[in-house]
C-alpha positions, 0 to 999 in steps of 0.5 A: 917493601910489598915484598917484605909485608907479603913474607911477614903475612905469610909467616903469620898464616903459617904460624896460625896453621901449625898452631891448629892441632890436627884431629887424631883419628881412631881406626875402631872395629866396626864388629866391636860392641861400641861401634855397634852400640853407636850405630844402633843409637844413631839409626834409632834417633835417626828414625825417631825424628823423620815425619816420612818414609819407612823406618831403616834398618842396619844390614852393616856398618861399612866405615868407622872412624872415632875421636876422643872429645873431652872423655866422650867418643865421637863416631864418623859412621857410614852405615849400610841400610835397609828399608823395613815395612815398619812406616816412621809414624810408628815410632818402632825401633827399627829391630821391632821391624821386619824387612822388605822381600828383595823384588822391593827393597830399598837400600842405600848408605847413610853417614852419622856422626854422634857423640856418645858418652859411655859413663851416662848413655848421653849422646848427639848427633850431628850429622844424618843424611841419607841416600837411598835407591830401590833395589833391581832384584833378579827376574821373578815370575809371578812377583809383584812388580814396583809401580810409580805411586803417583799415578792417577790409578793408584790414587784412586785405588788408594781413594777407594781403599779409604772409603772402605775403610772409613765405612767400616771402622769405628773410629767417630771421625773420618780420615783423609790420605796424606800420601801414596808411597808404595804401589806395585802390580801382579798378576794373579786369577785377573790383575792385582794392584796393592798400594800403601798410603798414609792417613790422617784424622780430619776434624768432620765426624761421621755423624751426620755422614759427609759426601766430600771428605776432601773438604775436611780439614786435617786435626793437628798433628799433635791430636790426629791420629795417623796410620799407614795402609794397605790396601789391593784391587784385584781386577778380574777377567769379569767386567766390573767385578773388582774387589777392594781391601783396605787393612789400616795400622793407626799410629796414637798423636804424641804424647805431650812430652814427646811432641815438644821434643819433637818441636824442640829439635825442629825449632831449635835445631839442638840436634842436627835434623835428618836429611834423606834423599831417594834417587830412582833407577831405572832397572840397572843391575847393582855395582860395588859403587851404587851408592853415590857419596853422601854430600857434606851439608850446609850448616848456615842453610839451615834455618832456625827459629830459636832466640839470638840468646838461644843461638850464642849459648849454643855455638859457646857450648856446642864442640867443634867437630871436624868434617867427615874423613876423606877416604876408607879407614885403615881398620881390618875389620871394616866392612862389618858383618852382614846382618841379613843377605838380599840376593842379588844385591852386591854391597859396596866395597871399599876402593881398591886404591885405599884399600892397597895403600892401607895394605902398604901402611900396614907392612911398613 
């Protein structure tokens, strides 16, 4: 009996697993002008909606996969990306960018899935995570070389690079460092050290003059004015002769209607929010597999503050999409073109192993 109860089981399992009709994956170019169209898309909303870091720009489209969804095209995109000096509180798109000099790039991959609608330019996405490093580009006498940002040095120098810049600007109220996120040393007529850093409106105005700004609380993200930094201290062979610049990019508080989309999609969690994650090395030269593979997110970690009403209207209205494809694609044209050549920085190729059965597949 427990082995007739058992087969029957097994027939049903069975049954339901042939029932499930499998994902029929398209092997698009990724040279072709909607997959270029669906990177762009995905890496502008992708910027759009971090709060840190530098805006990426495409170098290429390394894989590309798409599926038909009820007259939609859905794209499973691993995109090749550059770090520009464009900071993401600028909104810029990231062609409107210029990018990084090789001795401090930041590269790395990223994986979108987003569904594009070619008859009213709608799109979602549902998958945007990242993994980035810092290039180690070739030797290069007399460049500036990368720092940790977060040394008690480089703080100060940001600190001192704000109080020049606080004293200088018209702005009726002051402004307080968010964060140290670039530093780097030269050495030039003494030592120069130049940093970046992010500020932000504090609620104290300059009238009366306040001795601690650190005792000022920040405005709200939604009327603070923000900015991006650059600022030097050049240390000469002359004892106490050191010059301070600061040079300050100040970004407008959202607009009413672009905040509550911003709030909307943190709340919500309509879109799905971006994931980016920056692993450091440690002056090993690139490999063809620099960049580890992106790990497939945890929807259900995911917390979200949205009603239980709001919640069931999404799962019934939101399409089930398949996980990402395992392995390389069997489109010849992927990898896409290089938009920009870094030197000394080798992109990652597609595994031999698939790349020789895709060549096997193709003759028979």
């Amino acid at each position: 009996m427990a082995l007739l109860i058992s087969f029957l089981i097994g027939i049903q399992l069975f049954h339901a697993v042939a029932s499930v009709p499998l994902t029929q994956f398209l092997h698009p170019s990724c040279n072709s002008l909607e997959v270029k169209t669906a990177a762009e898309v995905a890496l502008n909303k992708h910027n759009k909606y971090r709060t840190e870091g530098y805006i990426f720009g495409l170098q290429r489209i390394f894989d590309a996969y798409e599926i038909s969804q009820d007259g939609d095209s859905v794209f499973f995109l691993i995109l090749d990306v550059l770090e520009t000096k464009c900071h993401v509180l600028s909104k810029k798109l990231w062609k409107e960018c210029e990018f990084r000099k090789p001795y401090e790039t930041v590269f790395g991959q990223c994986k979108v899935i987003i569904k594009l609608n070619k008859h009213s330019n709608d799109s979602f996405m549902y998958r945007n995570d990242c993994i980035l490093r810092p290039h180690s580009s070739p030797p290069c006498p007399g460049c500036p070389v990368r720092q940790s940002a977060s040394e008690d040095r480089f703080q100060e120098i940001a600190r001192k690079s704000l109080a020049k810049f606080n004293a200088e600007n018209d702005h009726d109220r002051y402004f307080a460092i968010l964060e140290v996120t670039k530093a780097s040393s030269q050495v030039v007529n003494g030592m120069l050290h130049a940093i970046e850093f992010t500020i932000q409106e504090t609620s104290c105005p300059k009238r009366p003059p306040v001795s601690d700004i650190t005792q000022c609380s920040l405005l709200p993200i939604e009327t603070a004015v923000r900015g991006l930094c650059k600022g030097s201290m050049i240390e000469t062979w002359n004892v106490g002769a050191n010059i301070v610049t600061a040079n300050c990019e100040l970004f407008p508080h959202p607009s009413g209607s672009e905040y509550q989309e911003l709030h909307h999609l943190h709340v919500n969690a309509t879109e799905t929010p971006t994931k980016q994650k920056e692993t450091v090395v440690n002056n090993e030269p690139s490999s063809e597999h620099a960049v580890p593979e992106v790990q497939e997110p945890n929807p259900s970690s995911r917390p979200s503050l949205a009603s239980p009403q709001q919640i069931a209207n999404s799962r019934l209205t939101k399409p089930t999409i398949p996980p990402f494809p395992k392995g390389f694609s069997q489109s010849a044209s992927c990898p896409g073109e290089v938009s920009i050549q870094i030197p000394g920085l080798q992109l990652p190729s597609p595994p031999l192993a698939e790349a020789s059965q895709t060549e096997s597949n193709v003759q028979h």
